[in-house]
C-alpha positions as semicolon CSV with decimal commas, in nm:
position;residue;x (nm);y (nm);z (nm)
1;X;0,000;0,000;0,000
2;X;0,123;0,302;-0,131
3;X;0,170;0,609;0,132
4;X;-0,050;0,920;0,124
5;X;0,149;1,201;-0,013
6;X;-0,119;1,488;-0,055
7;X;-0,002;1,739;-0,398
8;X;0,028;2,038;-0,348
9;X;0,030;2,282;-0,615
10;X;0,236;2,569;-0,620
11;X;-0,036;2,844;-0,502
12;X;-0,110;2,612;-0,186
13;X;0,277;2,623;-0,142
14;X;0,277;3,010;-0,149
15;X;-0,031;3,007;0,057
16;X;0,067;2,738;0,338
17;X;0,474;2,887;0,319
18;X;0,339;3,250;0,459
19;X;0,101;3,081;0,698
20;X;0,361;2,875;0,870
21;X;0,590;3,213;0,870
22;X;0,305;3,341;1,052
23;X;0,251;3,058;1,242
24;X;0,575;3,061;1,384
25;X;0,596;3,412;1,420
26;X;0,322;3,383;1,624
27;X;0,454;3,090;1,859
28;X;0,804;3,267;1,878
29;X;0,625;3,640;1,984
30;X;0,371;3,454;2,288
31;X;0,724;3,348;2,440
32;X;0,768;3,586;2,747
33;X;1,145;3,668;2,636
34;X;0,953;3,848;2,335
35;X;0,809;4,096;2,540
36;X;0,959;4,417;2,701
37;X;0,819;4,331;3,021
38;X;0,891;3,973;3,060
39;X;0,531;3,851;3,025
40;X;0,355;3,630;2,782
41;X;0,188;3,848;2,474
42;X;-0,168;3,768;2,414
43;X;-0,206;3,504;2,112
44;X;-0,435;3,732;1,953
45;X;-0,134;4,008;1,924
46;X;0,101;3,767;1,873
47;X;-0,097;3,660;1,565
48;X;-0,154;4,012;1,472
49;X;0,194;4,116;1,499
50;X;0,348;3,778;1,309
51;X;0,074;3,816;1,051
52;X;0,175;4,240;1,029
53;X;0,532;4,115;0,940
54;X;0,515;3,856;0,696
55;X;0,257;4,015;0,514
56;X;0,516;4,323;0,578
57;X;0,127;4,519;0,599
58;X;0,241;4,774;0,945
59;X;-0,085;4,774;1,110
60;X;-0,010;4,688;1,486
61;X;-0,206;4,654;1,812
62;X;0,028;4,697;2,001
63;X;0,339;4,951;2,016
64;X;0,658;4,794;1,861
65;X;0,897;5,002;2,036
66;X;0,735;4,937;2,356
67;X;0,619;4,632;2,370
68;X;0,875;4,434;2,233
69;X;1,204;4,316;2,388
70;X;1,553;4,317;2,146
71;X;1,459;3,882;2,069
72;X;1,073;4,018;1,977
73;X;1,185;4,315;1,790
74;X;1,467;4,083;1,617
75;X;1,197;3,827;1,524
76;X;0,986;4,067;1,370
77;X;1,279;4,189;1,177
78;X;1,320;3,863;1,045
79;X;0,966;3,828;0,981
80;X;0,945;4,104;0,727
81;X;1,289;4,013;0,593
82;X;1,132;3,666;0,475
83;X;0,781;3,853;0,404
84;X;0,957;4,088;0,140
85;X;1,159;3,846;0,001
86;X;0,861;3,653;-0,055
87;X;0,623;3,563;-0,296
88;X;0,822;3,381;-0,587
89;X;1,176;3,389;-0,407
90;X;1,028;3,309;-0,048
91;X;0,810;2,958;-0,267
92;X;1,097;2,828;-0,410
93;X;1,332;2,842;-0,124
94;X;1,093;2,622;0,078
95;X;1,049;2,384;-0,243
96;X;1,392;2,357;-0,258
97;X;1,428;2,346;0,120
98;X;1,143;2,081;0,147
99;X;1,319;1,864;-0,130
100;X;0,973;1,874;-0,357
101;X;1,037;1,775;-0,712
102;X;0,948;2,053;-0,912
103;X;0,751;1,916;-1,206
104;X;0,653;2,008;-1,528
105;X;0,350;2,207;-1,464
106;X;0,543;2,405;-1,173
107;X;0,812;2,502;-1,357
108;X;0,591;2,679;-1,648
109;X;0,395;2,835;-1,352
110;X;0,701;2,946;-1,176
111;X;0,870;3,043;-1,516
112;X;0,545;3,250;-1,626
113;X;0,550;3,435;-1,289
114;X;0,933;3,524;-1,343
115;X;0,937;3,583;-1,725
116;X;1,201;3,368;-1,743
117;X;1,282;3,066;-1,983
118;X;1,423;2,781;-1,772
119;X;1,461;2,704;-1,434
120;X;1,803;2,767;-1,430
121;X;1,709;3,152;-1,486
122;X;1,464;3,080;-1,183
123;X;1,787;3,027;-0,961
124;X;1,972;3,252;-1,108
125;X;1,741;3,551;-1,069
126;X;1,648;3,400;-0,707
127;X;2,021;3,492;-0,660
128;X;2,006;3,815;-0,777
129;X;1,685;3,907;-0,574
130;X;1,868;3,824;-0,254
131;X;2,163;4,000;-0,357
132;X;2,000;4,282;-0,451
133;X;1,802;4,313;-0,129
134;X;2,119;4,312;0,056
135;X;2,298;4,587;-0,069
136;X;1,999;4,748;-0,139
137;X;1,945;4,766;0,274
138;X;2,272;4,779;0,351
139;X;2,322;5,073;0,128
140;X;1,964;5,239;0,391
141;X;2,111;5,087;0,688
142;X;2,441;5,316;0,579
143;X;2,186;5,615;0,526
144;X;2,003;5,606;0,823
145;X;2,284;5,560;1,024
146;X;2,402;5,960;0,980
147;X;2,078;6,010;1,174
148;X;2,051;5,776;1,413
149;X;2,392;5,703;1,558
150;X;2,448;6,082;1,655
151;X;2,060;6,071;1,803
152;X;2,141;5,693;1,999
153;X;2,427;5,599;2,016
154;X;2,643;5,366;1,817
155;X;2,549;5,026;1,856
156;X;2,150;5,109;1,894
157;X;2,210;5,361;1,624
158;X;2,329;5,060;1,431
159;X;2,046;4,888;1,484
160;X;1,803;5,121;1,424
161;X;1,955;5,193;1,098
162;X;1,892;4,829;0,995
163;X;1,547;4,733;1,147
164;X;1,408;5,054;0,949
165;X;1,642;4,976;0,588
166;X;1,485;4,652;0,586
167;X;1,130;4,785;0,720
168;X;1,106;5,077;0,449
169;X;1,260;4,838;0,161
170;X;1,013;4,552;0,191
171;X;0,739;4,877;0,253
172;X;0,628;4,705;0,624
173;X;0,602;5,012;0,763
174;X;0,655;4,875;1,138
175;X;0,891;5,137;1,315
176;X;1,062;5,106;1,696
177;X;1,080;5,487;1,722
178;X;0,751;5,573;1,909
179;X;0,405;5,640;1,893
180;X;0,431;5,864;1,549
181;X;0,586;5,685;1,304
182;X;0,857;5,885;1,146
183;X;0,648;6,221;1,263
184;X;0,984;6,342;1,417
185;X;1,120;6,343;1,114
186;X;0,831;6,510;0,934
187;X;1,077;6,834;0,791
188;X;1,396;6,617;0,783
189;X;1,467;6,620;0,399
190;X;1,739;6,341;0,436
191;X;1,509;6,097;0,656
192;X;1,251;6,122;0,360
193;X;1,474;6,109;0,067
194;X;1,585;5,813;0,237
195;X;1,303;5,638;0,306
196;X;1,112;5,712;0,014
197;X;1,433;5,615;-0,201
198;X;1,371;5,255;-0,019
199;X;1,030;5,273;-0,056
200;X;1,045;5,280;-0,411
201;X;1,270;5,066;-0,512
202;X;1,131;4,820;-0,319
203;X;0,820;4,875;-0,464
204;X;0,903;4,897;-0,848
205;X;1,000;4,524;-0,838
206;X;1,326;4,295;-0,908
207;X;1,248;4,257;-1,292
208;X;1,289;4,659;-1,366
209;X;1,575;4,646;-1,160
210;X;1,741;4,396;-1,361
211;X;1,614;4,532;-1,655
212;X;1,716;4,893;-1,582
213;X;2,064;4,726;-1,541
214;X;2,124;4,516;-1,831
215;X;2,020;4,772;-2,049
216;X;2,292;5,034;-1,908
217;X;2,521;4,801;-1,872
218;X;2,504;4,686;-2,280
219;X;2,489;5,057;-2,403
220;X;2,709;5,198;-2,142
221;X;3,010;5,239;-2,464
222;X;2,776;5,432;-2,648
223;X;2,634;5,803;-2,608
224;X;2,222;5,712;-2,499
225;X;2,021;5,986;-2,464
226;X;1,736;5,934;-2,224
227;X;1,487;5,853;-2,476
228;X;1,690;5,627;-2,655
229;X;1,737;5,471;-2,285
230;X;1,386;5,429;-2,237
231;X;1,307;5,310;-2,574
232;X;1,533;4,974;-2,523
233;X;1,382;4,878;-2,216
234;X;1,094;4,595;-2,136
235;X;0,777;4,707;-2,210
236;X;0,716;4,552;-1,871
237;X;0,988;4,808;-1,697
238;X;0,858;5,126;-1,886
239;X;0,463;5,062;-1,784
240;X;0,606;5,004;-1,487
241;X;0,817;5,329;-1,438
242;X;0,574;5,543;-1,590
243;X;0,298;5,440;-1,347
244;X;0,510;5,480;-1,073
245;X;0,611;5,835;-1,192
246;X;0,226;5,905;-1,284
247;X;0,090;5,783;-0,944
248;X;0,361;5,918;-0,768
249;X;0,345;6,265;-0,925
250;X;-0,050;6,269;-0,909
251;X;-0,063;6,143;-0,554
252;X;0,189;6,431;-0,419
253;X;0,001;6,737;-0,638
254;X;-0,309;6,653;-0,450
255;X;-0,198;6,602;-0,104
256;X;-0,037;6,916;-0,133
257;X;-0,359;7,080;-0,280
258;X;-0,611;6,921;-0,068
259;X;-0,402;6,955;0,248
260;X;-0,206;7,320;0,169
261;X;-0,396;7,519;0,472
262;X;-0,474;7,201;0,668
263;X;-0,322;7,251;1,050
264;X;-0,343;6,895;1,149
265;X;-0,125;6,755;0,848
266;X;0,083;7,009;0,669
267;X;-0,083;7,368;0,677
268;X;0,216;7,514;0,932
269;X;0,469;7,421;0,729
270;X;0,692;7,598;0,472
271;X;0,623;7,578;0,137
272;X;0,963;7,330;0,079
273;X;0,804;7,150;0,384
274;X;0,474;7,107;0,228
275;X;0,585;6,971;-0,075
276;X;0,837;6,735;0,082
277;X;0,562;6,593;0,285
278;X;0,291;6,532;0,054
279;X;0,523;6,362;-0,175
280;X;0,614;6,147;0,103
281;X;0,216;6,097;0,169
282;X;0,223;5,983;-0,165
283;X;0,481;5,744;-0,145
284;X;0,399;5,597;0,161
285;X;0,041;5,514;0,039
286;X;0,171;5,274;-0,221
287;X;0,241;5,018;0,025
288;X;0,528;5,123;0,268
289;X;0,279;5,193;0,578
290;X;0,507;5,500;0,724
291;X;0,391;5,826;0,830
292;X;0,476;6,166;0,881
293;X;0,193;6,339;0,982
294;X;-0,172;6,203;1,120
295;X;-0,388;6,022;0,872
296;X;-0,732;6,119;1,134
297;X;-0,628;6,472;1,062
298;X;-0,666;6,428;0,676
299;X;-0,953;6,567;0,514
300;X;-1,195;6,318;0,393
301;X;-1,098;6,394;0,015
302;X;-0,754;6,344;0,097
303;X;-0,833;5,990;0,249
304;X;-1,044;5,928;-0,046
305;X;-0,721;5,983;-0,282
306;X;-0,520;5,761;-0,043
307;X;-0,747;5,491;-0,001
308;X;-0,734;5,456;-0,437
309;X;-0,333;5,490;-0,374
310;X;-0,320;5,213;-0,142
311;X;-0,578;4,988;-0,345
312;X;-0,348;5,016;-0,657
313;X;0,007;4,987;-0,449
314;X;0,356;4,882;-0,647
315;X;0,472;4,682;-0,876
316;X;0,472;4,277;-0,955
317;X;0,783;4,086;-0,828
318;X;0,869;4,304;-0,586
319;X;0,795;4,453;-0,203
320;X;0,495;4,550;-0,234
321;X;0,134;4,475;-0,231
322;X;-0,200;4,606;-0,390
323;X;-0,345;4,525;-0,731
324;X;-0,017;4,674;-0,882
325;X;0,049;4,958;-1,143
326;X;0,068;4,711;-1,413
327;X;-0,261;4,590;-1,359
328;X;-0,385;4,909;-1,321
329;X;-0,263;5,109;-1,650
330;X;-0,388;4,822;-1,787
331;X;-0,779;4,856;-1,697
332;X;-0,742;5,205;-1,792
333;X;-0,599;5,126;-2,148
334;X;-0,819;4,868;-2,221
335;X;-1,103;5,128;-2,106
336;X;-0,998;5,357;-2,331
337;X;-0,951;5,150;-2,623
338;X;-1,322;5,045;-2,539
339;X;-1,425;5,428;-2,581
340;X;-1,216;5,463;-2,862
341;X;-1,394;5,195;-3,031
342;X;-1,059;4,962;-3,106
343;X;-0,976;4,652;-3,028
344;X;-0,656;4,581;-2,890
345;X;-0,478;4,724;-2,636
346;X;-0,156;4,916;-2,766
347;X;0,091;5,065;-2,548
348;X;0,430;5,190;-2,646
349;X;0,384;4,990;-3,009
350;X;0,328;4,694;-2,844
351;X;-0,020;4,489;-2,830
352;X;-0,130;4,367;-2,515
353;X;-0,238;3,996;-2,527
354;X;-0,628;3,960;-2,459
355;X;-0,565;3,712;-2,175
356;X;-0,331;3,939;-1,998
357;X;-0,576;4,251;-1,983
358;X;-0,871;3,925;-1,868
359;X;-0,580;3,854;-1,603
360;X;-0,619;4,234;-1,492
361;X;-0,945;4,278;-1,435
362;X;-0,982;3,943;-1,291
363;X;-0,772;4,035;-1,042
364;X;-0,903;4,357;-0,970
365;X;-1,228;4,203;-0,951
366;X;-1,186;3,985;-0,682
367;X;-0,940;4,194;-0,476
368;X;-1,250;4,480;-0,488
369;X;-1,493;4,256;-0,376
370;X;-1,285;4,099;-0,099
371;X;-1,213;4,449;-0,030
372;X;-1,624;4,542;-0,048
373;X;-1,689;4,225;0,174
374;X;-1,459;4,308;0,478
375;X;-1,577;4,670;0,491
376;X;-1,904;4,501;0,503
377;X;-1,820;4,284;0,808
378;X;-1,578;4,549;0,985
379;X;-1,890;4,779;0,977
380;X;-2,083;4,522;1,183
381;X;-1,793;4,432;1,388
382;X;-1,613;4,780;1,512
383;X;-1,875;5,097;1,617
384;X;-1,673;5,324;1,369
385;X;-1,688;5,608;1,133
386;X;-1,697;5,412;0,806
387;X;-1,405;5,654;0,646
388;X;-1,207;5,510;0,921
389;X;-1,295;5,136;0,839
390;X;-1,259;5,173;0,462
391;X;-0,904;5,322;0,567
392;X;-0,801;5,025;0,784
393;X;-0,918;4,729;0,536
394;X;-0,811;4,893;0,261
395;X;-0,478;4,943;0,422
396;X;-0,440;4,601;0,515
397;X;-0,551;4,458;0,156
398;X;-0,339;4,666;0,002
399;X;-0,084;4,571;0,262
400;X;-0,019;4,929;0,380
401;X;-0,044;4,999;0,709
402;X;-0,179;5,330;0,758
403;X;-0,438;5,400;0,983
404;X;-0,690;5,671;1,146
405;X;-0,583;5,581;1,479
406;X;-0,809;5,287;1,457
407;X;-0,583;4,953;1,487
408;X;-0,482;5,026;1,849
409;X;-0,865;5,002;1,958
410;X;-0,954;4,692;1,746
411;X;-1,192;4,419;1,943
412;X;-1,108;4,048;1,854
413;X;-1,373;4,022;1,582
414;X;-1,199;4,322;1,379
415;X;-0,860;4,215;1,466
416;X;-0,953;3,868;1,300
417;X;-1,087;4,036;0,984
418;X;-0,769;4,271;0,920
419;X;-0,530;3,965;1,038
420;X;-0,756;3,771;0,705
421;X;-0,739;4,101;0,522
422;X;-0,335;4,134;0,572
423;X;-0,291;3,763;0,447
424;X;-0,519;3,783;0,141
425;X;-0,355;4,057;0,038
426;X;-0,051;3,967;0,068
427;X;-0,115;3,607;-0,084
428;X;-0,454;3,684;-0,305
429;X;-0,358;3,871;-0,597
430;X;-0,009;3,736;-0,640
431;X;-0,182;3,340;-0,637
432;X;-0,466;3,450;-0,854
433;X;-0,204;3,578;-1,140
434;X;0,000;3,274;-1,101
435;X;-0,313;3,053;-1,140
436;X;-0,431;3,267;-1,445
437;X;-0,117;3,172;-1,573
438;X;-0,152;2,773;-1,600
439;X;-0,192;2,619;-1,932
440;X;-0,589;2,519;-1,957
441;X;-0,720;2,281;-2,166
442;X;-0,838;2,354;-2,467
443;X;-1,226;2,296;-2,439
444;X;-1,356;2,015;-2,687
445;X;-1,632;2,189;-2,680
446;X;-1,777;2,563;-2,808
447;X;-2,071;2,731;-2,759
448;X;-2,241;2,984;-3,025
449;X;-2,174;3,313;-2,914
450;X;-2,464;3,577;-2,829
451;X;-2,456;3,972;-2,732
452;X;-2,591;4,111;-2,452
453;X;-2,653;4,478;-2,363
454;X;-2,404;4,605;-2,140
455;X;-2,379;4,966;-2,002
């Protein structure tokens, strides 16, 4: 009699991977030595917390500079390390790790995912990812440490430096600074630059990186002009890195608009101030989860522009979460080649394969409803203003982490739906493209078609 060996495909593997992260996270954070005080954390924070981290969201219950000792804060750090490596890189170190063969229908899925052509390139880039990443943070950790080690000292200087690097580049968004975020540091043109400099790249994704370096580094010889730049990269890398610009650009012009004479956000500021911050209010909304000022003090139309920030967030294959840029542009090509009556979508000379732009809205779809569905139940489960619960699901869907002050005061119902909210996000997209992605079988059979009235 044969043993049971149960399949599992490789969107269960990304699924159950992050959940035993979590899982352990969790176990490793009840432990009294993870606590400041020496006592045992309450599961339901210690879920909250582990699930915050590997789903590198921010949203805590509790305060992470407080409540944590140096082995809890150190876990955490780990946490989001293996959350924002994860996805694709974080999947095929535990298949590799487990000793699963890797078959035939994996590899296309995992190859798909990656753009790449054989699983040697899978490795290969998995490399490069991890490399990356470390000089990447190391490269913050350097940054942040002509702040913080004249402010703490050298060795906690040190460390602050590299719990925030790694924090800001996989866009967590968890801080050990205090109650404000980085609202210290609200006028501090070098703590921003930083931070949104991490923010960003971790966002735009591994692929543009690599892409943005093979191209220099095969026209380097030559004289390229920017244009001529852009025009030999990925069509992938420039949709990419012009909705990042866009959003970016869009996002800062009306936070600074909306917000100009506002007291509570950025209204006392200079006019170098104001800018600097609602840029950073812009970049933080795509995922990274830090803040500045107070998100309760935003005006509602302010919120309203964040909450469609955080809903869209960064880019695929990288830190951070949301439907993703790409996906985005894409709805809104494909809605204006609707209105214009064509019928392909065409971007930079290139056409957009229908299944791709299906993939898009599919995923957009779902994530909206899921998104529709826990406002629903947060509604019934937390006596709020509803601007604040759209805020806090939509943050941890989109894997943000901002909040209206509201996470703190969660009851255990609500702190069950954002823990679900923080893991489909993190997990729900990103599995729904990979399973678009499979090979179907052709269908023997095919129906006449028939139009309906739409609109």
């Amino acid at each position: 009699m044969k043993p049971f060996r149960p399949h599992l495909s490789t969107t269960q593997i990304i699924a159950l991977g992050f959940l035993c992260a979590i899982l352990l996270g969790t176990f490793l954070l009840t432990l009294p030595c993870s606590s400041a005080s020496g006592a045992a954390t309450s599961p339901a924070d210690a879920l909250f917390t582990a699930t915050t981290s590997v789903c590198v969201t921010g949203l805590v219950t509790v305060p992470t500079y407080l409540h944590w000792s140096l082995f809890g804060k150190i876990v955490i750090l780990i946490l989001i390390q293996l959350g924002g490596l994860g996805i694709i890189s974080f999947t095929t170190g535990i298949m590799m790790v487990i000793g699963r063969k890797i078959t035939l229908k994996d590899r296309i899925l995992l190859e798909d995912a990656l753009n790449l052509n054989t699983l040697s390139g899978l490795v290969k880039f998995l490399r490069k990812i991890f490399l990356g990443t470390f000089l990447v943070e190391t490269a913050g950790a350097i940054c942040y440490s002509f702040v913080f080690i004249p402010r703490y000292g050298l060795l906690r200087g040190c460390w602050y430096s590299l719990f925030h690097s790694v924090s800001a580049f996989c866009n967590a968004g968890i801080d050990i600074l205090g109650d404000n975020s980085l609202g210290d540091y609200l006028t501090h043109p070098w703590m921003n630059g930083v931070t949104m400099t991490l923010i960003i790249l971790g966002g735009l994704g591994f692929l543009v990186w690599w892409d943005i370096l093979n191209t220099w580094n095969a026209f380097r010889p030559k004289s390229l002009t920017l244009k001529k730049f852009f025009s030999r990269l990925h069509l992938h890398t420039k949709i990419t890195l012009t909705a990042t610009i866009a959003l970016i650009l869009i996002g800062g012009i009306a936070v600074f608009l909306l917000e100009y004479d506002n007291p509570g956000t950025i209204g006392n500021l200079t006019l170098f101030e104001k800018i600097q911050a609602s840029f950073f209010q812009s970049v933080t909304t795509r995922t990274a989860g830090y803040a500045t000022f107070s998100q309760t003090d935003l005006r509602s139309s302010t919120s309203m522009i964040c909450l469609m920030l955080m809903f869209i967030g960064g880019s695929p294959i990288g830190t951070a979460g949301g439907i993703k840029t790409t996906t985005f542009i894409l709805l809104a090509l494909s809605t204006i080649t609707t209105v214009k009556g064509r019928e392909h979508v065409v971007v930079y000379g290139r056409t957009i394969p229908r299944k791709t732009v299906q993939k898009a809205l599919a995923v957009t779809s779902v994530s909206f409803l899921a998104l529709c569905l826990a406002i629903i139940l947060m509604s019934v489960a937390e006596p709020a203003a509803l601007l604040d619960i759209a805020y806090e699901t939509t943050s941890a869907i989109g894997t943000v982490g901002l909040s209206r002050d509201f996470t703190p005061h969660l009851h255990m119902a609500g702190k069950l739906i954002i823990i679900l909210c923080m893991y489909l996000g993190r997990i729900g997209p990103i599995s729904l493209a990979i399973i678009f992605n499979s090979r179907a079988k052709r269908a023997l059979i095919q129906y006449p078609e028939e139009d309906i009235t739409v609109g």
